[in-house]
TISEDREN-652770 format. One record per residue (C-alpha): residue in one letter; y, z, x negated. Coordinates in steps of 0.05 Angstrom, whole numbers, padded with zeros to 5 digits. Layout:
BEGIN
(pt "A" (Y Z X))
...
This chain:
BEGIN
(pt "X" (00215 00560 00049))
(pt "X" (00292 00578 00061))
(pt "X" (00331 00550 00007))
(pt "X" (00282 00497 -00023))
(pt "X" (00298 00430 -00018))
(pt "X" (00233 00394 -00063))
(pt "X" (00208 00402 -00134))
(pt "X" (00243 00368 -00179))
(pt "X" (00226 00307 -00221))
(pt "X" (00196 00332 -00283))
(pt "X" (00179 00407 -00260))
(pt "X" (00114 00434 -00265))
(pt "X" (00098 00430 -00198))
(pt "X" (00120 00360 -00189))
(pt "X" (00073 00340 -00240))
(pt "X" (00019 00394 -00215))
(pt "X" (00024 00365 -00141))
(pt "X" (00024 00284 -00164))
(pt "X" (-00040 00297 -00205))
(pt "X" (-00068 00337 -00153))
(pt "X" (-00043 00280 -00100))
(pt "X" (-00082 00229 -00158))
(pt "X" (-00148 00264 -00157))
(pt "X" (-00145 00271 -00082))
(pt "X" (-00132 00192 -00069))
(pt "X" (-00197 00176 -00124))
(pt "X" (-00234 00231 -00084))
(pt "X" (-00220 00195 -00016))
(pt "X" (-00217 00121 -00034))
(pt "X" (-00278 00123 -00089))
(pt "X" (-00325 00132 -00033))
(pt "X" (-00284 00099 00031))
(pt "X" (-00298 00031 -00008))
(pt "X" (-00357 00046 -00049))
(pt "X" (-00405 -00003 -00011))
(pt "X" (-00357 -00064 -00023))
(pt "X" (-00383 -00070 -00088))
(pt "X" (-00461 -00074 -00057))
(pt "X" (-00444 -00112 -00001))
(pt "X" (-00492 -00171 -00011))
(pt "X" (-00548 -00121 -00043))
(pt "X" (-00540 -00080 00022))
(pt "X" (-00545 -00140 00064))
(pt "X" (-00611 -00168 00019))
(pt "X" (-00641 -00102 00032))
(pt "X" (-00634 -00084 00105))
(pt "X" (-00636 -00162 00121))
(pt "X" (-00569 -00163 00156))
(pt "X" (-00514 -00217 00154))
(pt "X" (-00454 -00203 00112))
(pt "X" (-00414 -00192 00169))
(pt "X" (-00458 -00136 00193))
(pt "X" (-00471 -00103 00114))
(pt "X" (-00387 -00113 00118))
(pt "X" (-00393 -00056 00174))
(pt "X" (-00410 -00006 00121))
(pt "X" (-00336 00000 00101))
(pt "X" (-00314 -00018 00178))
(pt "X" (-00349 00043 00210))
(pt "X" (-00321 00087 00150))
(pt "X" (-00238 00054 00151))
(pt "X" (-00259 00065 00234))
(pt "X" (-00274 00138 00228))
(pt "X" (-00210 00151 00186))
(pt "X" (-00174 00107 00231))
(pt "X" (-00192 00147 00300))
(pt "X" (-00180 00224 00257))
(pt "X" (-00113 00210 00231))
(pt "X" (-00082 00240 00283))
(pt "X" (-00126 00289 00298))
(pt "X" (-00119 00319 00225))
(pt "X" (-00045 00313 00226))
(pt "X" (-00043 00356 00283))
(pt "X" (-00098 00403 00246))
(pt "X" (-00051 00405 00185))
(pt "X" (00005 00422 00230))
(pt "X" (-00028 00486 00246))
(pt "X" (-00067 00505 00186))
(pt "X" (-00024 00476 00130))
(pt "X" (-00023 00407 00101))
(pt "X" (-00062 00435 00027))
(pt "X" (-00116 00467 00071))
(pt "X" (-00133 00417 00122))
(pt "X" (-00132 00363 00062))
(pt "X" (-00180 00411 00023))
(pt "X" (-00227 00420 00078))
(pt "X" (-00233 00345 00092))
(pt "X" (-00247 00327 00021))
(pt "X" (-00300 00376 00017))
(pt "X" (-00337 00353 00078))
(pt "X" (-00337 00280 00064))
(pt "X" (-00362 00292 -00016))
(pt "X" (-00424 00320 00026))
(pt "X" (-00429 00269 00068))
(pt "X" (-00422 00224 00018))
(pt "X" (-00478 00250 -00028))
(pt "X" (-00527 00240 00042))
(pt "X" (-00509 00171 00064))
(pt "X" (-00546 00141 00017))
(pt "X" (-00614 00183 00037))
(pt "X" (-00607 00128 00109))
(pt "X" (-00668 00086 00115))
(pt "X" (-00639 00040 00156))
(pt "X" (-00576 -00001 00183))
(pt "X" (-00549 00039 00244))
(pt "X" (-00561 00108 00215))
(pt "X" (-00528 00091 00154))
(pt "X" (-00463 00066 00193))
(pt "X" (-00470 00139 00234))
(pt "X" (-00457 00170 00176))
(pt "X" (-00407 00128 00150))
(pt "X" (-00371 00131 00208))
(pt "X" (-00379 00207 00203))
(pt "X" (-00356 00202 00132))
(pt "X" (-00290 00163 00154))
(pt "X" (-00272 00220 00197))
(pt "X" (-00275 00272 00151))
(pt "X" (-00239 00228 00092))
(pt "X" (-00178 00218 00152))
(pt "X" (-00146 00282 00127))
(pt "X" (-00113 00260 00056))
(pt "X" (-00083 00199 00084))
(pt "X" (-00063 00242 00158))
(pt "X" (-00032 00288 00117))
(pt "X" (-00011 00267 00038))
(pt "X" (00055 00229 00046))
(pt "X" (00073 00273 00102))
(pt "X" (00058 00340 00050))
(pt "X" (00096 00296 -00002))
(pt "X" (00159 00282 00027))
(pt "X" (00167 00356 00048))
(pt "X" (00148 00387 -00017))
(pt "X" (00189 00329 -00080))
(pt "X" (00265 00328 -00082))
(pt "X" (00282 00266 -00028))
(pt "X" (00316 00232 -00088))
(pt "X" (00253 00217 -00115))
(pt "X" (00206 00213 -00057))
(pt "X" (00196 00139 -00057))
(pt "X" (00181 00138 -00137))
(pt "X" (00126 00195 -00116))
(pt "X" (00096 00162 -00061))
(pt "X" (00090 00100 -00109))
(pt "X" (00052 00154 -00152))
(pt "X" (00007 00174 -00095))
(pt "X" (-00013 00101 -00083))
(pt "X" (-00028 00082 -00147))
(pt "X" (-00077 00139 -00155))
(pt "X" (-00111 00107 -00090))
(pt "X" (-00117 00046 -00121))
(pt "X" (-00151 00072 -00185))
(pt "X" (-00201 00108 -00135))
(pt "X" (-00213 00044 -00098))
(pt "X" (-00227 00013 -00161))
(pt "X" (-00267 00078 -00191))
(pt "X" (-00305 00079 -00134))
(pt "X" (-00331 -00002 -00139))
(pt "X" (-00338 -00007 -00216))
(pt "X" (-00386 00053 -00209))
(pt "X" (-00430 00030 -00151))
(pt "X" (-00432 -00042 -00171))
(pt "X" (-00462 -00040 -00248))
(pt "X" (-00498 00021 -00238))
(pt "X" (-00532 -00011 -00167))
(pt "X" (-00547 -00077 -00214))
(pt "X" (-00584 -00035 -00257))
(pt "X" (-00619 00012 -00214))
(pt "X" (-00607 00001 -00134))
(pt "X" (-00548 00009 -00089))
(pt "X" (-00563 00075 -00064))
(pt "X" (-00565 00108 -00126))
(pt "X" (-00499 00069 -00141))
(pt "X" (-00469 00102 -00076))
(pt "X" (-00488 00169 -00111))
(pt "X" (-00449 00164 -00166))
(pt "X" (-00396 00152 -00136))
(pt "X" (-00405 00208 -00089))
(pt "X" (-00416 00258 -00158))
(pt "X" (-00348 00221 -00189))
(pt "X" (-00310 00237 -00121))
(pt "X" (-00337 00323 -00121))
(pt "X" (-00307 00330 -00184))
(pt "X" (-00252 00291 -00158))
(pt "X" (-00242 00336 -00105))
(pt "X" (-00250 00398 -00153))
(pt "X" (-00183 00381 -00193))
(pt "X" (-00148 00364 -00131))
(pt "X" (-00154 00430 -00108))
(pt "X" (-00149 00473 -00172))
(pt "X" (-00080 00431 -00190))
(pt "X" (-00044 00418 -00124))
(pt "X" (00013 00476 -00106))
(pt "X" (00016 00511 -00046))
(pt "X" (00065 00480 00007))
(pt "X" (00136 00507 00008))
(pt "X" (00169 00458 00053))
(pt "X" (00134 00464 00110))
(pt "X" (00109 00527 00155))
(pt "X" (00047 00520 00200))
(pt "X" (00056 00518 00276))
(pt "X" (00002 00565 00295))
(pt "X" (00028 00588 00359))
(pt "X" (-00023 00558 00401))
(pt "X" (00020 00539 00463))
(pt "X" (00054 00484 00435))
(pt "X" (-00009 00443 00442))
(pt "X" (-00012 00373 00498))
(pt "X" (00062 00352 00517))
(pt "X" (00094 00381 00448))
(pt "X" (00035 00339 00405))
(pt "X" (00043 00278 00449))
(pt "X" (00121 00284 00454))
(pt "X" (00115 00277 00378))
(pt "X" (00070 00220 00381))
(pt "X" (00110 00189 00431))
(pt "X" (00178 00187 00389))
(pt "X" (00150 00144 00338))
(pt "X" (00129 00095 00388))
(pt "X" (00188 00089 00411))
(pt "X" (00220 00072 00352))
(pt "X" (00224 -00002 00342))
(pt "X" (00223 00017 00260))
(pt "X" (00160 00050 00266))
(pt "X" (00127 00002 00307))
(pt "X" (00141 -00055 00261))
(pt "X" (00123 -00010 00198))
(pt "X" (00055 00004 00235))
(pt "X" (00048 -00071 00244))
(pt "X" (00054 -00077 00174))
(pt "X" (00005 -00038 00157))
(pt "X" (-00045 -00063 00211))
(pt "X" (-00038 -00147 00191))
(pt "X" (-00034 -00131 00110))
(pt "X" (-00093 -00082 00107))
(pt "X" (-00136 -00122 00153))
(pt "X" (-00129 -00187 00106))
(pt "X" (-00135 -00151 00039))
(pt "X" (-00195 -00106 00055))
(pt "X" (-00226 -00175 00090))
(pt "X" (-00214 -00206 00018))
(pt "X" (-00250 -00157 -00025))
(pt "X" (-00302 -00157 00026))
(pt "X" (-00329 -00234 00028))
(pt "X" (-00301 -00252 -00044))
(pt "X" (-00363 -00229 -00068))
(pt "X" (-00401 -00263 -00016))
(pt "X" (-00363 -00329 -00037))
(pt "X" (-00375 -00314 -00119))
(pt "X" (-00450 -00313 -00108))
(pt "X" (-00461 -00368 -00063))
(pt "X" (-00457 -00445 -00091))
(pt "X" (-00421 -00474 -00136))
(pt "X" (-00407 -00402 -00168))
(pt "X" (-00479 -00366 -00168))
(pt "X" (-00451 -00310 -00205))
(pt "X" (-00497 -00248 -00216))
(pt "X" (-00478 -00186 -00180))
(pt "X" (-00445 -00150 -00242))
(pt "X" (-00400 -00205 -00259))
(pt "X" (-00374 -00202 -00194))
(pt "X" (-00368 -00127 -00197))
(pt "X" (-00311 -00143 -00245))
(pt "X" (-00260 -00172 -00198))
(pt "X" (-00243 -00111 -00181))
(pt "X" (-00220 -00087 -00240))
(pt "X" (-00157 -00129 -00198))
(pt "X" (-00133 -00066 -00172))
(pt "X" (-00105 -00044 -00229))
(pt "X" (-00054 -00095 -00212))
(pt "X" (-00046 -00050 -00152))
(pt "X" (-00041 00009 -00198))
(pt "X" (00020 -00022 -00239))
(pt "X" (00053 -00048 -00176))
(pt "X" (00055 00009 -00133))
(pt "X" (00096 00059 -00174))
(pt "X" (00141 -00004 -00199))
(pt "X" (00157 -00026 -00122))
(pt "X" (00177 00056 -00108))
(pt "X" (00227 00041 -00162))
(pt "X" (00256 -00019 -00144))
(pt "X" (00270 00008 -00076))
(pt "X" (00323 00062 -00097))
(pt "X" (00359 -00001 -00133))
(pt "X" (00354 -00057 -00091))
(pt "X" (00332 -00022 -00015))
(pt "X" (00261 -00024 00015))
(pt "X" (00271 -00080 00050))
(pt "X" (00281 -00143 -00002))
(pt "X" (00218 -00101 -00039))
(pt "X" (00176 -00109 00024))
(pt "X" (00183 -00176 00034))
(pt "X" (00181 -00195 -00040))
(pt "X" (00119 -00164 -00043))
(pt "X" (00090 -00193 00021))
(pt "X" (00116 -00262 -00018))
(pt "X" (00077 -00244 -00071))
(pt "X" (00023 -00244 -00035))
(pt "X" (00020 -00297 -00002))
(pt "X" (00023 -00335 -00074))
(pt "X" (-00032 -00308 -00092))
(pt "X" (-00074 -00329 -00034))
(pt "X" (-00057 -00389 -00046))
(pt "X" (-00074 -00397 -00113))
(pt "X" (-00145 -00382 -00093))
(pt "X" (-00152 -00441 -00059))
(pt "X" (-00165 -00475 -00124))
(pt "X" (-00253 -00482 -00130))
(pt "X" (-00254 -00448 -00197))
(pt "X" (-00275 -00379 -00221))
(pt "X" (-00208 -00358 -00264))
(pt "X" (-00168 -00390 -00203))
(pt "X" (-00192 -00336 -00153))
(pt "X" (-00185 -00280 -00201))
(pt "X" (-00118 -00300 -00222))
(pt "X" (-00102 -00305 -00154))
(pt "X" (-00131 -00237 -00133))
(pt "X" (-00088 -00205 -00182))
(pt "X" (-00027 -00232 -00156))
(pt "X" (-00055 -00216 -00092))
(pt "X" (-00073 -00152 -00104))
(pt "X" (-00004 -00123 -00141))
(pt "X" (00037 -00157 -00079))
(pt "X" (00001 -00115 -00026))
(pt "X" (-00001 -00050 -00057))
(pt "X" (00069 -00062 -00074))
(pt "X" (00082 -00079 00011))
(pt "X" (00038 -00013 00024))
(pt "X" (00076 00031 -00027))
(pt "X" (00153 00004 00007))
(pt "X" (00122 00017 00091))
(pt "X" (00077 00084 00080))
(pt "X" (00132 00118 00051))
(pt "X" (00185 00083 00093))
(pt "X" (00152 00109 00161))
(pt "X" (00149 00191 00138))
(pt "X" (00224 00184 00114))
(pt "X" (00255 00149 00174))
(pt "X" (00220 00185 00220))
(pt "X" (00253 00254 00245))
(pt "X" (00240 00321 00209))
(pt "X" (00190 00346 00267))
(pt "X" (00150 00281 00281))
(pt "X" (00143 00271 00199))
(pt "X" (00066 00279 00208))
(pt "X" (00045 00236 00270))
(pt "X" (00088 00180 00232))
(pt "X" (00056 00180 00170))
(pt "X" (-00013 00182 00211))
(pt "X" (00004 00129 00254))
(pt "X" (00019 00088 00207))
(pt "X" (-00057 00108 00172))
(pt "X" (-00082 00090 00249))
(pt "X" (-00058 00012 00237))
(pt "X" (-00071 00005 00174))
(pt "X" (-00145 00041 00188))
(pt "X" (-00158 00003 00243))
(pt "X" (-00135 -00066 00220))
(pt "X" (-00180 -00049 00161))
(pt "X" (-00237 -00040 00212))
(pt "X" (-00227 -00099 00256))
(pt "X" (-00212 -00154 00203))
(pt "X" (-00247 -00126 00149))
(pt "X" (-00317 -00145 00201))
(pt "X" (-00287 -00195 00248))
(pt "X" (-00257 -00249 00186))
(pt "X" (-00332 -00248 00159))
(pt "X" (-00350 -00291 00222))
(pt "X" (-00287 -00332 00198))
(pt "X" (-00314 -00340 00131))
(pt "X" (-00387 -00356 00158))
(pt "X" (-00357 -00404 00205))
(pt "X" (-00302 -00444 00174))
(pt "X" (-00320 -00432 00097))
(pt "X" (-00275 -00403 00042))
(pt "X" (-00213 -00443 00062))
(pt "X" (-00211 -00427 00134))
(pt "X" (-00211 -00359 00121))
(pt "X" (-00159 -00357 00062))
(pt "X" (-00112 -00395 00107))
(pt "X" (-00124 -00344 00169))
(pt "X" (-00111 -00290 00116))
(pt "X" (-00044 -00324 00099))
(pt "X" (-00020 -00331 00177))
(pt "X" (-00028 -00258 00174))
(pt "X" (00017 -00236 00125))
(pt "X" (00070 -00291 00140))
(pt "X" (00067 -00253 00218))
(pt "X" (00074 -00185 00191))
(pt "X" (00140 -00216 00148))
(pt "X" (00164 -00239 00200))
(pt "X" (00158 -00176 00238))
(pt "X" (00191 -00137 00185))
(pt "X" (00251 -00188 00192))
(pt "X" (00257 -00183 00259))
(pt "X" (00257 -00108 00264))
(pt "X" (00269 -00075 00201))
(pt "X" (00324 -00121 00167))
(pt "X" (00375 -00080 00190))
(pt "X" (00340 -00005 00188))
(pt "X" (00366 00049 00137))
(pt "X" (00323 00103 00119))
């Protein structure tokens, strides 16, 4: 570790550790948001309101949420590549036996379990990836990382979806789950062994020195607000993905299930965004990118307003690209500006908002959208993201990381 201060851009291990960082994201976000693509099959077939088939990605976003910090405090002791290895490997097997549930509240328990062993890439990734790229280019990187999330999050629905319309959702789900172990097979034959970072594994630093950590982030007016950010703009987008489909196959659309399968080929909006906001920020500062992208948005909620089909997918492409390009600006803004020691319990404090607003709105806005119709729920969706702008204004406007 003495002397190294981050691969460079272009080196063989930069490139070796962002495709290894790519397959890891499809690996963990392929089957974190698999059942979004089924969610009105799920709910036809266990006879449960959409709010309660919507708990299929809650109890998973709510099981990473609650191990983020655990596993950053594994990878603090183990290593960051081995605690990310052994988290991907348990939740591919997890994955494979969800689908084998008979029933509602077993299939959540193993969700849920599923969540918690998916926590480790996004405990540790940013974290691993700040310590082990050159700092001039850590923000471009992290824009990297993110867009290979998004293409798992898309992966991961455009497999379930057609192949559940064809056969049923479970044997969707198990695609995915096959996609995501091969996945997880790259990601650890191409990612490089850590050289930034040297495991704590003396064993009395454990209690006070863990929650001391913890404790300097929340303290940190920057952090909090960054963790804000994460917990208002996650909670609205994952609520969006999760009753568009409900609204697309409900009158006046009555789309079939594989049409609607296709709006998320919107996240490769996300995918072109991402890496493009990591750039902007090293020319015009991370935050004008944030709230441009929050702006962004906002627009296109508010194009989907509009009762017609190309509306709403117009709309959830703008959508889309602005909040991947807010997520790409705060995850790698809270790693960097926290200090050297506490870079881990940041970044996974920041995945504990934005896992846990996932969780809560992604279930809670469905009795919005049952209750007050499309509308209601587009304009609650909007108050949310105009709140976490103005949080960012109030408490980040004049941060430098």
């Amino acid at each position: 570790m003495s002397g190294f201060t981050g691969h460079l851009h272009g080196s063989r291990d930069y490139r070796r550790l962002l495709a290894g960082l790519f397959f890891a994201g499809i690996a963990t976000f392929a089957q974190l948001y698999s059942p979004q693509a089924v969610l009105p099959l799920i709910a036809d077939d266990l006879g449960v309101p959409p709010a309660t088939a919507a708990l299929s990605v809650s109890a998973c976003t709510l099981g990473l949420a609650a191990a983020v910090l655990p596993w950053s405090m594994v990878a603090d002791r183990i290593g960051r590549v081995p605690a990310m290895a052994i988290g991907i490997v348990a939740a591919t097997a997890l994955g494979l036996a969800a689908p084998l549930a008979s029933e509602i509240t077993l299939f959540l328990a193993v969700r849920a379990a599923e969540g918690l062993a998916l926590g480790a890439v996004p405990a540790v990734a940013l974290a691993y990836l700040s310590e082990e790229v050159d700092a001039g280019h850590a923000a471009a990187a992290a824009g990297s990382y993110i867009s290979g999330t998004t293409v798992g999050g898309l992966a991961g629905r455009l497999v379930a979806g057609p192949v559940a319309d064809f056969a049923q959702w479970r044997t969707g789900l198990w695609a995915v789950a096959a996609l995501c172990a091969a996945s997880a097979a790259l990601f650890l034959w191409l990612v490089p062994r850590a050289r930034g970072f040297v495991p704590r594994r003396d064993l009395t630093e454990r209690g006070p020195r863990i929650a001391a950590r913890l404790a300097v982030n929340l303290r940190s007016p920057v952090q909090l607000a960054l963790y804000v950010q994460a917990f208002l703009l996650m909670g609205g987008f994952v609520a969006v993905y999760n009753y568009l489909g409900f609204h697309l196959t409900e009158p006046p659309f009555l789309l079939p299930a594989w049409i609607v399968t296709l709006m998320f080929l919107a996240y490769l909006a996300g995918t072109a965004s991402s890496p493009w906001a990591g750039s902007l920020t090293a020319r015009y500062g991370r935050m004008p990118v944030l709230l441009g992208s929050i702006v962004v948005s906002v627009a296109g909620l508010a194009i989907m307003f509009i009762p017609a089909v190309a509306a709403l997918l117009v709309g959830l492409v703008v959508f889309t690209a602005g909040f991947f390009a807010a997520h790409a600006v705060a995850s790698s803004w809270a790693p960097v500006s926290a200090r050297s020691d506490t870079r881990a319990q940041a970044s996974s404090l920041y995945y504990l908002g934005y896992y846990a607003g996932s969780s809560l709105f992604g279930w809670a806005l469905g009795w919005v959208f049952a209750g007050a119709g499309w509308g209601g729920f587009v304009t609650v969706v909007i108050a949310m993201f105009a709140v976490s702008a103005a949080v960012a204004v109030l408490a980040l406007r004049r941060a430098r990381a």
